[in-house]
Every structure is written in C-alpha cells, then in structure tokens.
N, C-alpha and C positions, 0 to 999 in steps of 0.2 A: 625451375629456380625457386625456392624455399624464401619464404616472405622476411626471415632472418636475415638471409645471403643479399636480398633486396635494400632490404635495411643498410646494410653494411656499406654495400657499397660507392654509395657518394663520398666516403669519409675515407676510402684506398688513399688517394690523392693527396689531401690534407695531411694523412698520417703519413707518408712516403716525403713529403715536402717537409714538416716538422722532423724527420728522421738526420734530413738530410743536413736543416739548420744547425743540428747540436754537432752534426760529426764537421760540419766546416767551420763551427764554432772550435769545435778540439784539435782541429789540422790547421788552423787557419794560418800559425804561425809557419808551416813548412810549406804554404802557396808562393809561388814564384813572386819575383818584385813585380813581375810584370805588371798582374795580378792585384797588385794594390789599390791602384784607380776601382776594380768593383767592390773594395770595400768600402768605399767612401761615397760611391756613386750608383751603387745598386741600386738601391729601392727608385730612382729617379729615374735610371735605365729604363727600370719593370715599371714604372708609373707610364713613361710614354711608348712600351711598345703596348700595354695593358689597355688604357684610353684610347689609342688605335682602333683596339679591338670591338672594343664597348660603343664608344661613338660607330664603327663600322656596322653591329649589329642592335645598336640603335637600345642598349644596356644600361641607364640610367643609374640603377642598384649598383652594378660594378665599376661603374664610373665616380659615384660618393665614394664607395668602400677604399677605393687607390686614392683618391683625396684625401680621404682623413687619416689613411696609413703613412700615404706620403710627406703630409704636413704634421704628426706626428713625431715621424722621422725629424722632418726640418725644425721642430724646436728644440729636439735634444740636441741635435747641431751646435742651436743658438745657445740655449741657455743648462743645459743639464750636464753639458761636458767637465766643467768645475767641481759638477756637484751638486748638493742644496742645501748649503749651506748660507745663501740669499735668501729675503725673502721672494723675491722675484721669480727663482729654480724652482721654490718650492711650492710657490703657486700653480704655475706652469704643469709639474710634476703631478699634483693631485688632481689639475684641472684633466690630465690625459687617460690617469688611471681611471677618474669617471665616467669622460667623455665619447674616449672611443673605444672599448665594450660595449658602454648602451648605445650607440650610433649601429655599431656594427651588427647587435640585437637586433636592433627597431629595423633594419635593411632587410636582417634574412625575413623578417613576417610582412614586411611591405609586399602589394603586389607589385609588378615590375610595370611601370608606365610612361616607359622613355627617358629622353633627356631634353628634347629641344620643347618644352610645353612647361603650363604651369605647375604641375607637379612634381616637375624638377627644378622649377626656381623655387617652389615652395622648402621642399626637404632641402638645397644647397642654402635658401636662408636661414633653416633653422641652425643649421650647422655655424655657418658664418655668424649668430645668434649666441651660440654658445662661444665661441673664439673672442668674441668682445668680451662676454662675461668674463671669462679665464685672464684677461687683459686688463679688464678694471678691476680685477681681486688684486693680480699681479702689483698694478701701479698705484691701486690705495693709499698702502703703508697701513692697512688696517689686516693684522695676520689672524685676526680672531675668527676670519671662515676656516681660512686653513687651517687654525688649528682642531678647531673643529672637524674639520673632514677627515683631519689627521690622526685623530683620536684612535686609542685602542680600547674599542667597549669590551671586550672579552678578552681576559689575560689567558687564557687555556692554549698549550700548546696544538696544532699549528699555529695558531690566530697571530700569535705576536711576533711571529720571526718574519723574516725578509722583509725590504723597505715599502710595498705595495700599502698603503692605509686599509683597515680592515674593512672600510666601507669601500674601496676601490677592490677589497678580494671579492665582496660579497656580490659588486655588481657583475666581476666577471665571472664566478664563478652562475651570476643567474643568467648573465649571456648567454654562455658556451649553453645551458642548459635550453634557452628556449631558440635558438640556432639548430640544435641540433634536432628538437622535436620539431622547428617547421622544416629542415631537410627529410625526414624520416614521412612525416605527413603528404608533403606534396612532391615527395621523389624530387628535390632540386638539387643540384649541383652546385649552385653559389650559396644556398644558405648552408651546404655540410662543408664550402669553402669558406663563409663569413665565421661557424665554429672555429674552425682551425685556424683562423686567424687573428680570432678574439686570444687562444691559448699564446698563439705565438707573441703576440704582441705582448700577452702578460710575463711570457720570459722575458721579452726585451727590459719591459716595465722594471724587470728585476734587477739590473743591472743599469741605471738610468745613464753613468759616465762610462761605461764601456762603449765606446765611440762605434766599434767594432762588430761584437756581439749584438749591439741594438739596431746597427746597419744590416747584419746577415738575415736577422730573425723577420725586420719589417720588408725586406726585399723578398723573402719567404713568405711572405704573409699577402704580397701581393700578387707573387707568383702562382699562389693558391686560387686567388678571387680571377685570373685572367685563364687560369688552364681552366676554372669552371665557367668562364665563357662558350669557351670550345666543345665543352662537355654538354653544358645546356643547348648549343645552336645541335648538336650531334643528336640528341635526345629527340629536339624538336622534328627535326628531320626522319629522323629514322622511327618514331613512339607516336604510336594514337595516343592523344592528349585523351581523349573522352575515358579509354578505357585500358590505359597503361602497355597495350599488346604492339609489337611491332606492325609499323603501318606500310603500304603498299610499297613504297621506295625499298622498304628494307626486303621487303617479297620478291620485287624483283632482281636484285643482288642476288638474293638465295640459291633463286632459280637460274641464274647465268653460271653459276659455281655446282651444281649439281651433276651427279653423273649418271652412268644409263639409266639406272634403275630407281625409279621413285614413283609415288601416287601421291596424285593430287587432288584434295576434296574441297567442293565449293559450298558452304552452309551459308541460309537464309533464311531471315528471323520469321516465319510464316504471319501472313496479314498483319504487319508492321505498321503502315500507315494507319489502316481503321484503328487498332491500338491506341496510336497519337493522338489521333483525331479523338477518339474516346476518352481518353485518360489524362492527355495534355503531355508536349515535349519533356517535361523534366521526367515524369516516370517511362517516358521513353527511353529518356537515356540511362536510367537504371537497370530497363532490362537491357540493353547493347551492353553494360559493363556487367551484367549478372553473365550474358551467352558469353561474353569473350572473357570470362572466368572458367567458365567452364571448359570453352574448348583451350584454352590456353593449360589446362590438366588433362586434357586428352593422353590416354595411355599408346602404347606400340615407341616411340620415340616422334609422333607429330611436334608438329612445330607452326604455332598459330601466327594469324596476320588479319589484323583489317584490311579488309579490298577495298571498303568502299559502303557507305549509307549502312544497312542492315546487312550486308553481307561481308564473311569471312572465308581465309580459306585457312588450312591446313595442308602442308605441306610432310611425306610418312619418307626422307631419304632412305634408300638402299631396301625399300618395301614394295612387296605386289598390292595388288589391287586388294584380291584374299586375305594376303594378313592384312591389310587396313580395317575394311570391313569391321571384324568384332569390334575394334574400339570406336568406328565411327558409330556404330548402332546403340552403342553403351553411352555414348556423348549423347546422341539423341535421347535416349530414355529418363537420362540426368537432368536435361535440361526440362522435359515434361513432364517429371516429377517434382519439377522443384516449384514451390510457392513463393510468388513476391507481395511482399506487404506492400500495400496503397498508401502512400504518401501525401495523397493529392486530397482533393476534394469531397473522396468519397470516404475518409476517412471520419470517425463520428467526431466533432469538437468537444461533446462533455463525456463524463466516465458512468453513461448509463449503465453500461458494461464491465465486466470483470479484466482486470489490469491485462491478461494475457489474450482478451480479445483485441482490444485496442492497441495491442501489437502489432496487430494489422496480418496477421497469417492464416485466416480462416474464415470461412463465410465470406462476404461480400468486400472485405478488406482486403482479400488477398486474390491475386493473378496469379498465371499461367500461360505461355509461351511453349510453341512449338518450332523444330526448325525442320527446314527441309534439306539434304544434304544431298548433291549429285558427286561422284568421284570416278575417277579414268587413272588409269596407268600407263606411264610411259611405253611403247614397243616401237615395232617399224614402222606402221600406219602412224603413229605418232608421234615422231623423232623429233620434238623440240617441245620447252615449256608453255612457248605460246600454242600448240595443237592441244599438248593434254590440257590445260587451262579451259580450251575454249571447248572441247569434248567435256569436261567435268561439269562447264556450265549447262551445257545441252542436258548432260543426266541432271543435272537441275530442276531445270524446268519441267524435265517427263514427271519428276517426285512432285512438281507441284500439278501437272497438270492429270495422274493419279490418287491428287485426294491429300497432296501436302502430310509432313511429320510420319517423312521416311524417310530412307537412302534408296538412293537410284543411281544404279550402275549404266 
C-alpha cells in the first residue's frame, strides 16, 4: 500500500457521507412523508446512537464533537429559522461559524483522554465557556462585536459572497486544513472525520434558515465522527500502534482464511534487549518501526504482522518455501544495510561537526540491526497454521543458534 493510498484513506468515509448529504439535500423533497420526522430529528437520532458508542469506548474527542454538532444544530432550531434579521440570530449565527470549526480543530489535534476524568470536565467547560460568551453578545443589545466579526475585510471575489463572515470562512477554512494534517499525521479516523465535519457544517453554516438542509448536513456530520468510532476501535484492534503493521489479531484471521499452500517466516530483531539496554527504549522503538518498514515492503506478495516484542512474521499466500526464500534473504540484507541515526544520548549536543555528521548517520551516530529470520512451508507434515508457525519458529532459533542475521529453513 503506497503511503498516498495511506494518506487517502481515512477521508473515503467523510467524502462518501458529504456525497451523500448534497444528494438528500437535492431528493429530499421526493422522501416519503414518512420520512419526515428524520429531518427534523436526525442529527439528535445520530447524537444518541453516536454517544452510545463513545461513552461505550470510552471516546471523549467524539463525544464533544456530537455535542457541539448537536447543540449547533439546536440553536438554528431556536433562533436562525427566521433568519438574522435580530440582533439575537445574528449573534448566535457568528458565535457558530467561529465556534465550532475551532472546537472541532482543537478536537482533531487533542490527544484522546476519555470522558469520565478531568480532562473531559476541562474541554466540556471550555466549550460551555464559549456558549455563555455567544449568550452575553447575544442579550447585550451591544451589536458592535458582531459587527465586527461580521465585517468583510477583503472584497475580492470569493471572499464576499455567501452569508458565512469572512472571519468565520478564514477559521474554517484553517480548520479543515489542520484536521486534516493531524489525520494524515497520526493515521486517525476521527480527526479525517472532525475534517469532514468541519466542511459539512460549513455547508449547513450556508444556508442558516434552511431548517432542512442544516438538519441533513449536521446529522452527516455526526454520522462522520460515530462511523470514525468504529473505524478507530478497528484500527486499534487489528494495527500495531508502535509501528503502523498489522498486529497479531489481524495474523491470526489471515491465517484461518488461508489455503493449502503458503510460507510462513518468523524474523527477529537480533540481540534486541542488549540494544535497549545500550541505547535506551525510545531508539528501541525506532528501530521495530525501521524492521517493520522494511518487511512490510518485502517483495514476492508477503504480507507483514507484529507477533509480538521484537518479533514479526510474514506471511507469502499461494507461495513455496523456494520462491520465499529470495525475498526473505533480500529483506535481511536491506535491513543490515541500513544505518540508523542515534537520537539519544550519544548524539553530540554542539555543532563541533559538519551539519551532515550530526545527522546522525555515520560513525558513532549511527546503528545497525540485524534480523534473524526462520521460515517453513505449509505440506502434509504440516497441515495447519498453528504447525507451520511453530516449525518457522524452530528454523528460528537454529538461524540464531548458527551465528544470528540469516535465514533458516
């Protein structure tokens, strides 16, 4: 999988869900009567089967995000269906278009740290913090912020069409933009869903007395943040957090779905612990995310997985032992030629050195890692995942107990 295609993907959902808002947006009038009741009471539907979900996996991020979409929702209800023609709408109105963009911003780069603890009373006061604010603008009678906020500093087309104030485009449009780079950053599925929600919302935004379209868009918008519940607990389940490769759960699926023929190889990061112990955990964990880079490119059509501590395996479906072989020996060779720079301690603190030493890739700056790889093929002495597994381990250990950073059939 191509680190573009990686990219892309948390944002399928969001774009498939905004697709979907504009065409029930354009059908909406030929929906049955039935039907009616979910436009008026969507987004509240999706508020409690969404919260469900969050409070169930214990999702604090996703549990703000349907808050402030949902209460969003409820003041165009109250006050935006007229219009803004009050000052009170149009309080309300500017207070939304600033609010929840940068709310929904500040969520995707939050780390995620439950709901029932201080850091979820903290973020749901700042929020409840802002809603007073937006309340004492509103009942003032002093319209000199909003008009302010309302202002059009730049008459250049786009800037001054649609009802959005150019300072409520400027936030969303830096939303969506930093949503989307901590999705893209930390592979997350609720910040490529806070994105998409930040957009949607600013459709609704566009339309403030469309009772209708502002009900589809924000029930979309929370449909987004709850299917990326699902999406994130799936991730977590099935993804090494440390080093982005599918993790042992996912291995053993693989392996129950597999058919006769397949090889399977077990690699292990050669004297790992003395490493630690040397260099200290965190460059530890740079080189597990250096090897499970590399064999996650393993050629033939393998297919990589965390086992477990410093070991991986690869799994070669519809391959013998023979065709594995070259690419596992070519993984080994990749991986012992490759130089890691020293991050740690042993890195110099001043620039006695020339800028491309203190890169850290040469001389006493930079590592080296060996793996040892055992591999077995499926036959009739063999005839299940759990035998070749536990044969692959055995050539395992003969490769280490041969002198380690080889393959051992």
């Amino acid at each position: 999988m191509s680190a573009l295609f990686r990219a892309i993907v948390p944002f399928a959902v969001p774009a498939a869900l905004l697709f979907a808002a504009f065409a029930l947006v354009f059908y909406s009038a030929a929906l049955p009567p039935t039907l009616d009741g979910l436009k008026l009471y969507g987004p509240y539907i999706v508020l409690v089967l969404g919260a469900g979900l969050a409070i169930a996996f214990n999702r604090g991020r996703t549990l703000l995000a349907l808050v402030i979409l949902c209460g969003a929702y409820g003041a165009q209800q109250l006050w935006l269906q007229q219009g803004l023609a009050t000052p009170t709408a149009r309080a309300v109105y500017v207070g939304l278009t600033l609010f929840v963009p940068l709310n929904l911003a500040v969520l995707a780069v939050l780390p995620e740290r439950g709901i029932f603890n201080r850091h979820g009373l903290w973020r749901l006061g700042a929020i409840a913090a802002q809603a007073v604010i937006v309340a004492w603008v509103a009942s003032a009678g002093n319209p000199a912020i909003v008009d302010w906020a309302s202002a059009r500093f730049f008459e250049p087309l786009p800037l001054r069409a649609g009802r959005i104030p150019q300072l409520g485009i400027a936030v969303t449009a830096a939303g969506v933009m930093v949503a989307m780079v901590a999705a893209v950053v930390a592979r997350s599925a609720i910040s490529a869903a806070l994105a998409g929600a930040i957009i949607a919302f600013a459709v609704a935004a566009h339309v403030p007395n469309a009772s209708v379209t502002f009900s589809i868009f924000t029930a979309m918008a929370e449909l987004m943040v709850t299917i990326a519940v699902l999406q994130d607990t799936f991730r977590m389940a099935f993804r090494d957090e440390l080093t982005g490769i599918p993790s042992r759960r996912a291995l053993n699926e693989q392996l129950a779905a597999l058919g006769a023929r397949y090889t399977v190889a077990m690699v292990d990061v050669d004297h790992f612990k003395k490493f630690n112990d040397t260099y200290g955990h965190d460059l530890g964990d740079q080189v597990l995310k250096m090897v499970a880079a590399h064999i996650a490119g393993v050629g033939g059509g393998g297919k990589a997985y965390r086992y477990g501590g410093e070991e991986f395996s690869v799994i070669f479906p519809g391959k013998d032992l023979d065709e594995a072989l070259p690419h596992l020996e070519a993984l080994r060779e990749e991986i012992e030629s490759y130089r890691l720079a020293l991050r740690a301690s042993d890195r110099p603190k001043k620039a006695k050195r020339t800028k491309r030493e203190r890169g850290g890739w040469r001389g006493r700056n930079a590592v080296s890692v060996t793996v040892s790889i055992g591999v077995a093929e499926r036959n009739e002495r063999l005839a299940t995942p759990q035998a070749v597994i536990e044969a692959a381990d055995r050539a395992l250990y003969r490769a280490k107990d041969k002198g380690r950073n080889r393959v051992s059939r």
